[in-house]
C-alpha beads as a LAMMPS data file, in Angstrom:
LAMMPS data file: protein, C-alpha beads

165 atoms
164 bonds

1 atom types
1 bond types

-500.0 500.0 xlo xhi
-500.0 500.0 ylo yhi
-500.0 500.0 zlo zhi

Masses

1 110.0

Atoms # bond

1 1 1 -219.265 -392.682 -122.988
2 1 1 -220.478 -393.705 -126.364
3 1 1 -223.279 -390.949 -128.519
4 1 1 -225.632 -394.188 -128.373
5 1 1 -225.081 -394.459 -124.351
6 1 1 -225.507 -390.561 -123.864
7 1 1 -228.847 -390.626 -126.123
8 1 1 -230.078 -393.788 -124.005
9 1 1 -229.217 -391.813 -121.083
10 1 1 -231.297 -388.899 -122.208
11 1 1 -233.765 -390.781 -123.173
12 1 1 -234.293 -392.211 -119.451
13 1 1 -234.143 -388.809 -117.829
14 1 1 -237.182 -387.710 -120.101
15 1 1 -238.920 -390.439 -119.939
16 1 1 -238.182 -389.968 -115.498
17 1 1 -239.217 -386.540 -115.536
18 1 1 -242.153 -386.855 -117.548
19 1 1 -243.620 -389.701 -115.245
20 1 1 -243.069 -387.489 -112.552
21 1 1 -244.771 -384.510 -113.924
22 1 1 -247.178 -386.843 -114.553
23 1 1 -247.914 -388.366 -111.125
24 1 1 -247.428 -384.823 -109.715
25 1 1 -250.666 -384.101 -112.533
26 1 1 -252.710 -386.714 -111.276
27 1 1 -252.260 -386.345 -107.638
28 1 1 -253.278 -382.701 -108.170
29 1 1 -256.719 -383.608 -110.120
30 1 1 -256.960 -386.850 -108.005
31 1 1 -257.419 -384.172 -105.210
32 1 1 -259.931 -382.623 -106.731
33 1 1 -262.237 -385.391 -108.102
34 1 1 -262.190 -387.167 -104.402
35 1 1 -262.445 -383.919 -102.598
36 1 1 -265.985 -383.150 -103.205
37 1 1 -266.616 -386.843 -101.855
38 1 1 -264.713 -386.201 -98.830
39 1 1 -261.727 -388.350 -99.556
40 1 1 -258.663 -387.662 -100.330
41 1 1 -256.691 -388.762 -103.902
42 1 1 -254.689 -391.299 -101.324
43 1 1 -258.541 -392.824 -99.802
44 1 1 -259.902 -392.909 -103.316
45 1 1 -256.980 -395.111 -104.645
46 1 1 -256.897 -397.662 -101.872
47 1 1 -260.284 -397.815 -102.102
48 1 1 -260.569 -398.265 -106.133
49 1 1 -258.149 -401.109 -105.322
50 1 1 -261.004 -403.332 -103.636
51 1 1 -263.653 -402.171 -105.162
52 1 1 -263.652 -405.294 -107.787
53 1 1 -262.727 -407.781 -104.888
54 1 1 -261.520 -407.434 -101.731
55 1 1 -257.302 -407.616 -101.190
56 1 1 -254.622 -407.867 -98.312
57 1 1 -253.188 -404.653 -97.382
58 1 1 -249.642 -406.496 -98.962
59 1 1 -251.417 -407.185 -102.082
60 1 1 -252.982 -403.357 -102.807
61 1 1 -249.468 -401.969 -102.159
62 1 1 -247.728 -404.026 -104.212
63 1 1 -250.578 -403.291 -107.005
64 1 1 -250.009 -399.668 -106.223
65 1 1 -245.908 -399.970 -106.158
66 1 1 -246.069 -398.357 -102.787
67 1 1 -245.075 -399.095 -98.931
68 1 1 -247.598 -401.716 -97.018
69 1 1 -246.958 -399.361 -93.989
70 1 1 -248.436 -396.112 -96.194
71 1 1 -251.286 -398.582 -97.061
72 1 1 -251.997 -399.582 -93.937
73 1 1 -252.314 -396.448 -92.759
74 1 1 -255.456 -395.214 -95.138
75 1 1 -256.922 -398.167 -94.731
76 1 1 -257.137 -398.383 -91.447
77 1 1 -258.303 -394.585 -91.484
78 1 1 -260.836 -395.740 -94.251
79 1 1 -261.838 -398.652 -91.493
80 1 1 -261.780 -396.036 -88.854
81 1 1 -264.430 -393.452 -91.701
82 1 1 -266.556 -396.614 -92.075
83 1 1 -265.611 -396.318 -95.781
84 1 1 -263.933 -400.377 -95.519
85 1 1 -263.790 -403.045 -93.308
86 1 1 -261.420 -406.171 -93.126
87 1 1 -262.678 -409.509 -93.570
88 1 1 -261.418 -413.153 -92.550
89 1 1 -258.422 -413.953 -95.516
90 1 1 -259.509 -417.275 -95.794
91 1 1 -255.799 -418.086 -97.118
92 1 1 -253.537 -416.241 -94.563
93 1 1 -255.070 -415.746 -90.626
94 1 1 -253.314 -412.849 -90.013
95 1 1 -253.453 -410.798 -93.483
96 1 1 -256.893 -409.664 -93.003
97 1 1 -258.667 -408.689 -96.806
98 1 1 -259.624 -404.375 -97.315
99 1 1 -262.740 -404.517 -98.784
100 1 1 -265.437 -401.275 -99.528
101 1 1 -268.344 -400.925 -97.541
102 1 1 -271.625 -399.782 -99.077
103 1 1 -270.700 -396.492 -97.994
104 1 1 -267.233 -396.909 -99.543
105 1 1 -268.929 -397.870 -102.910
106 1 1 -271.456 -394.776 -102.641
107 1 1 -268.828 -392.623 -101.578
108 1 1 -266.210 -393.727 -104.613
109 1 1 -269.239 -393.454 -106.899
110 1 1 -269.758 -389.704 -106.412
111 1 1 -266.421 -389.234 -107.880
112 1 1 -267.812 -391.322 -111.118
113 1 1 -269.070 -388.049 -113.500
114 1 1 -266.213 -385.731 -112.963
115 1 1 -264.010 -388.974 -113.562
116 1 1 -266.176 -389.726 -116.445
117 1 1 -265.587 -386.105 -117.836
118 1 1 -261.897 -385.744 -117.265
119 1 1 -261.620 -389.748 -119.582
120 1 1 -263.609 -388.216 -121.980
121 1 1 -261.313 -384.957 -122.368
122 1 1 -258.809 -386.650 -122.317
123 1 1 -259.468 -388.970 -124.796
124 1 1 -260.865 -386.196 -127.001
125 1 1 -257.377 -384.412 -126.915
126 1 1 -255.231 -387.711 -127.553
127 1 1 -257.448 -389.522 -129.710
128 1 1 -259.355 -393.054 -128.439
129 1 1 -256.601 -394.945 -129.749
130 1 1 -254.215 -392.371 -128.628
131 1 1 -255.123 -392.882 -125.240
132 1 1 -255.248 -396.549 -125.484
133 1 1 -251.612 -396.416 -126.907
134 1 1 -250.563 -394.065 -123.901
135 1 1 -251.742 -396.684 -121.435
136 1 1 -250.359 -399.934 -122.808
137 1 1 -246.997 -398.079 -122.963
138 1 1 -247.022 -396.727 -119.347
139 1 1 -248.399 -400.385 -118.679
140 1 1 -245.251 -401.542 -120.763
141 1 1 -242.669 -399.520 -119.262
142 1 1 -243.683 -400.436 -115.565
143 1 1 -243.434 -404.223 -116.229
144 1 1 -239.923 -403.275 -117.809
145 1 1 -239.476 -401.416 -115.001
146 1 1 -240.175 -404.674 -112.542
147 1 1 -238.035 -406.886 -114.820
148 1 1 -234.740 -404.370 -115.314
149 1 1 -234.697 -403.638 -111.622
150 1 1 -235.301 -406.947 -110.209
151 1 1 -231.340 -407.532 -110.352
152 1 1 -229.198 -404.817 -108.491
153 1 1 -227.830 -401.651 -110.782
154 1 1 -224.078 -400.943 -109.619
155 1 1 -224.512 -397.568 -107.807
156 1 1 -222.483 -394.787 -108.454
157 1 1 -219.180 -394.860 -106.571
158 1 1 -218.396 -391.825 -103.949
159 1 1 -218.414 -388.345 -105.153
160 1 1 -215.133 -386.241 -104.578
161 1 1 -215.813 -383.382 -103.201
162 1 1 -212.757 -381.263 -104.040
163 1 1 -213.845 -382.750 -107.704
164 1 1 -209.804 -383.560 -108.410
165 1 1 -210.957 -386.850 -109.346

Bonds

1 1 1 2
2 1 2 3
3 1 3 4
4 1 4 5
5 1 5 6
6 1 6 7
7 1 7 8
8 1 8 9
9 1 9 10
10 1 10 11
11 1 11 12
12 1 12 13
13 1 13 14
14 1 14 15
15 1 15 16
16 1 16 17
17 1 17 18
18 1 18 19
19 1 19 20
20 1 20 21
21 1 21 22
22 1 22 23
23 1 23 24
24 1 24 25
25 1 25 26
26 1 26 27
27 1 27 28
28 1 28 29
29 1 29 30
30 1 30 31
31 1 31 32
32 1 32 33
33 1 33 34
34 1 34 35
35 1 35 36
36 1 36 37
37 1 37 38
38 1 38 39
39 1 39 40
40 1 40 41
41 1 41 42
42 1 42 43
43 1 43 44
44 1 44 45
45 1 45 46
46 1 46 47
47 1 47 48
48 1 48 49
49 1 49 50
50 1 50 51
51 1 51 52
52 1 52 53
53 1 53 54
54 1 54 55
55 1 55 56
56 1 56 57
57 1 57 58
58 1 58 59
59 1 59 60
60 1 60 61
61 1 61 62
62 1 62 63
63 1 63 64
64 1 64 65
65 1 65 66
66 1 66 67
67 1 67 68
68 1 68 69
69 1 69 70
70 1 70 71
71 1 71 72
72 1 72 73
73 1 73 74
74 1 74 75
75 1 75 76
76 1 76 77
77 1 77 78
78 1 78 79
79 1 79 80
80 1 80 81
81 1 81 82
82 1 82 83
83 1 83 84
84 1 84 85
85 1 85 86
86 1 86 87
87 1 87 88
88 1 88 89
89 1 89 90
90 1 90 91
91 1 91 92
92 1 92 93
93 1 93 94
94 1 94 95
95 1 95 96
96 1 96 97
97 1 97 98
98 1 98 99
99 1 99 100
100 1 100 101
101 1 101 102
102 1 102 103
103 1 103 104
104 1 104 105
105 1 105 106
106 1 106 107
107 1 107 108
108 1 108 109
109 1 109 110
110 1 110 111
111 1 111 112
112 1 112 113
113 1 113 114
114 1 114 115
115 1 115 116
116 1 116 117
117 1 117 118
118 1 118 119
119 1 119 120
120 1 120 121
121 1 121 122
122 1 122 123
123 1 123 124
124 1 124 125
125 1 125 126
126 1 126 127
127 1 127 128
128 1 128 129
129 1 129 130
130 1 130 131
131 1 131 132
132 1 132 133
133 1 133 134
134 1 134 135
135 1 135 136
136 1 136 137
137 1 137 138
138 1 138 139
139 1 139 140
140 1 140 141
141 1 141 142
142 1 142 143
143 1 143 144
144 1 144 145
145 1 145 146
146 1 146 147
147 1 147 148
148 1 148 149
149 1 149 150
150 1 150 151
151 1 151 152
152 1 152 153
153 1 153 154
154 1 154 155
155 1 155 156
156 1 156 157
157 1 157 158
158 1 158 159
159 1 159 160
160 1 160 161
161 1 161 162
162 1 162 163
163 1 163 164
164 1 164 165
């Protein structure tokens, strides 16, 4: 293996672990911006997926790069809460839309200050064009992430366990 190919390599396990730190960071505060609202980080995201305009349960897991069984299951809790409702999909009988109900949107709004507060420390600490940078490149790198991954990557051959080769 080539210096260049080891960097690269490096370079992709940083980049891994610091999305992952990441997501484990905003789960955490996610947690406890909904909580106060009575939802949970998980409600509040399937619901701020329909809050612009209402979506099959296919289309906010696929927005979400998550399972369409995990969505199902919150929204269908969220349903259950009174906190969404499915519609008619006017272009697929089955695939009903999720869409907020007014206590949905009053619900989500609660969150709105502490949301508000956390963007705005934030954005202090990185700088407004900082933090516009930082998304575009996490924007960046999950598109490149769609596109590189699209095609299969050769997996790794079996391990010897006696490690003789």
């Amino acid at each position: 293996m080539t210096r260049l190919e080891k960097d690269l390599q490096e370079l992709l396990s940083r980049t891994a672990l610091g999305v992952f730190r990441l997501n484990g960071q905003f789960l955490a505060v996610s947690e406890k911006l909904a909580r106060p609202a009575g939802l949970t980080a998980a409600w509040w995201q399937v619901l701020g997926a329909v809050l612009s305009e209402p979506l099959p349960v296919s289309g906010i897991a696929r927005t979400m790069g998550i399972t369409r069984q995990s969505v199902q299951r919150i929204a269908d809790l969220l349903v259950h809460e009174g906190l969404a409702e499915y519609l008619p999909n006017p272009a697929h009988r089955r695939a009903k839309l999720l869409a907020p109900t007014h206590l949905g949107r009053v619900t989500v709004a609660r969150i709105e200050p502490a949301h508000a507060e956390l963007a705005a420390r934030l954005a202090t600490e990185l700088g407004e064009e900082g933090f516009a940078e930082t998304a575009r490149v996490l924007e960046r790198l999950s598109e490149v992430m769609d596109t590189v991954t699209a095609s299969p990557i050769p997996a790794a051959g079996p391990v010897d366990p006696t490690g003789s080769g």
